[in-house]
N, C-alpha and C positions, 0 to 999 in steps of 0.2 A: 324475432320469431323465425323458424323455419320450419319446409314441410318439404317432403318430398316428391317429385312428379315426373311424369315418365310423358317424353315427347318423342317423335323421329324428326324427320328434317325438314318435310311438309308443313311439319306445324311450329316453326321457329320462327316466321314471318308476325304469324299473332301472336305468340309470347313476349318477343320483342315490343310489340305494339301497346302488348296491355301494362308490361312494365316500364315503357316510357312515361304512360299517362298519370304512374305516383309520383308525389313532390317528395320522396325518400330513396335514399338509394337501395336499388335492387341486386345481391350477386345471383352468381348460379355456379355449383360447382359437382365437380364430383374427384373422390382420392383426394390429390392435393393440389389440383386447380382448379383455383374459381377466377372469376371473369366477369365484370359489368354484364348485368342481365339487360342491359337497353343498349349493346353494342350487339350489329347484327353478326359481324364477323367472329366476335367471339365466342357467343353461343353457338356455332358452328362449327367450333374448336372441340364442341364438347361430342363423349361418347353416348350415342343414344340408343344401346345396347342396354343400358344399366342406368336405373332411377338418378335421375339428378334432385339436388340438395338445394330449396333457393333458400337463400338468408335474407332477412328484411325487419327495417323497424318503421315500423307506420300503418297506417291504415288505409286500403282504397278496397271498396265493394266488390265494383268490378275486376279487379285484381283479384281477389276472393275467391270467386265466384272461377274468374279463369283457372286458378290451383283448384277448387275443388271437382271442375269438370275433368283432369286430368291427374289426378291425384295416385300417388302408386300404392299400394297394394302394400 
């Protein structure tokens, strides 16, 4: 499953947080790097100019729930 979501830098701390809390692995990417979405250093890699791509196979609510309160457009 993938969706797209649109964060700045202030809000990498809880993206990090809520993708720790699934037992599936989370990326996040954008162009043609993606990066462990439960590494904080990575996602800090990323440009937050432009919609990020997260990839994921599982299910968690609150995860859910955190993509659709930031969801891009």
């Amino acid at each position: 499953m993938s969706k797209f979501i649109k964060l700045d830098p202030q809000q990498v701390k809880d993206f990090v947080r809520a993708a720790s809390k699934c037992d599936f692995d989370v990326d996040i990417s954008y162009n043609h790097l993606t990066v462990d979405a439960k590494s904080l250093l990575g996602v800090f890699g990323m440009n937050f100019r432009f919609p990020l791509k997260v990839s994921y196979r599982g299910y968690n609510q609150e995860f859910e729930n955190y993509l659709a309160e930031h969801a891009s457009a």
